[in-house]
C-alpha positions, 0 to 999 in steps of 0.5 A: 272102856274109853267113856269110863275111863274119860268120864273118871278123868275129868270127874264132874267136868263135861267131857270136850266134844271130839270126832267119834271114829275108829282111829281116835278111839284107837287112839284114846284107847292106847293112851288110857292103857299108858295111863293105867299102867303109868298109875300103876307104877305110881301106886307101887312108887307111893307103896313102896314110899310108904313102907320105907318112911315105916322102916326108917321111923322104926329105926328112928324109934328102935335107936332113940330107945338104945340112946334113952337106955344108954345116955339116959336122955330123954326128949325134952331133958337137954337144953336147947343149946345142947339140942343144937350141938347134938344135931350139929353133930348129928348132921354133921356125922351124915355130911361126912359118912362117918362110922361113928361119932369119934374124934378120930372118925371125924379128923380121917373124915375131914383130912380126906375131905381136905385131900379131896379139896385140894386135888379138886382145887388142883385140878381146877387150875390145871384146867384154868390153864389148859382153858387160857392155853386154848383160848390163845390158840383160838385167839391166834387160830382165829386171827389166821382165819381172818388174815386168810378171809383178807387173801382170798379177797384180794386173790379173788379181786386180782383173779377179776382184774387178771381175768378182765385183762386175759379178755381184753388181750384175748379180744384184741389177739382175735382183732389182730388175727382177723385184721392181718387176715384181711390184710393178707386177703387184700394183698393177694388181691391187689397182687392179682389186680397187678399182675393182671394189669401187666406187673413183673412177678418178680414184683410180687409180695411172694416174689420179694420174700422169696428174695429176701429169703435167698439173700440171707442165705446168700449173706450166710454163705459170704460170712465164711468168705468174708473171713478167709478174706480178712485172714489173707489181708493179714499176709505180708505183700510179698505172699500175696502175688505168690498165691496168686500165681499158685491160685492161677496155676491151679485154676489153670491145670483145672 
């Protein structure tokens, strides 16, 4: 079936060489059933064509008939102006779908066309607007997009700058560490030479803090002091040995 069928294809041209197998004449095999059926639909569509053209040229013929009877006019009778006037109207009446060839069909036909035109035309400019409304909303959206591309690169850049300086202090955070560690580290380590070549303790950095510690609290301590002091230099001379002599007897009746 397939050589047939590719035979009647290429007519009296040789048929092209191809790979002889299973799958190929499977394959030609399915693409000769799609042309059969596809040539079938043809002939049916050429059939069909036919039998229209023969229904529209009966009517052609069964209403020029009428026209002969009724307006007496036979072809070739009119002259050619008036040949083309009756086709003006003829096309004329087929652009606008008329019923008939009135004045009244055609003044309806053409007020709706007018109607139709001028709703279209209004339309148009609606959309013209909403197009020029849009284009300056893109226009504005696009500028936005822009000046957000400028902020982000400069975000992106202040970032590196913040980032790059974030590592420098972070490096120099861990220098500072690692150099007061040392110098803890040497401390104690000189301390213990002193102290192993004789120094007081008292001497010692441990020794001086824990003074300086005590002497804020000692200052602390004498700040109240310092204030009721002030407040007995504000007394008259006269109290003074008074509260001496009642700050003796206290003291000496404890």
């Amino acid at each position: 079936q397939v050589t047939l069928w590719l035979k009647k294809l290429y007519g009296g041209v040789p048929i092209p060489e191809y790979e002889v197998n299973e799958r190929t004449v499977d394959i030609l095999h399915e693409i000769m059933e799609s042309n059969e059926e596809r040539d079938k639909d043809v002939m049916l569509l050429i059939e069909d064509m036919k039998e229209r053209t023969s229904k529209c040229e009966a009517e052609a013929d069964y209403w020029q008939d009428i026209i002969r009877e009724t307006l007496g006019y036979l072809e070739g009778s009119m002259s050619k102006e008036a040949n083309d006037d009756l086709t003006d109207l003829v096309q004329s009446a087929i652009e606008l779908d008329v019923e008939d060839t009135s004045l009244s069909s055609f003044y309806s036909a053409i007020n709706d066309m007018t109607l139709e035109m001028y709703k279209t035309k209004s339309k148009n400019e609606e959309m013209e607007q909403k197009l020029r409304t849009l284009t300056k909303k893109l226009t504005s959206a696009l500028m936005v997009e822009k000046q957000l591309e400028k902020d982000i690169e400069k975000l992106k850049k202040s970032q590196v700058a913040q980032q790059a300086k974030a590592e420098t202090q972070s490096k120099t955070m861990k220098f500072l560490e690692a150099k007061s560690k040392d110098l803890k580290i040497r401390i104690c380590d000189a301390e213990a030479e002193l102290v192993a070549s004789g120094l007081d303790q008292s001497l010692t950095h441990e020794a001086l803090v824990k003074s300086s510690e005590e002497l804020v609290a000692l200052r602390e301590e004498i700040e109240p002091l310092k204030t009721e002091l002030a407040s007995y230099h504000d007394l008259p001379p006269v109290t003074i040995p008074l509260l001496c002599c009642i700050c003796h007897q206290v003291n000496f009746s404890g």
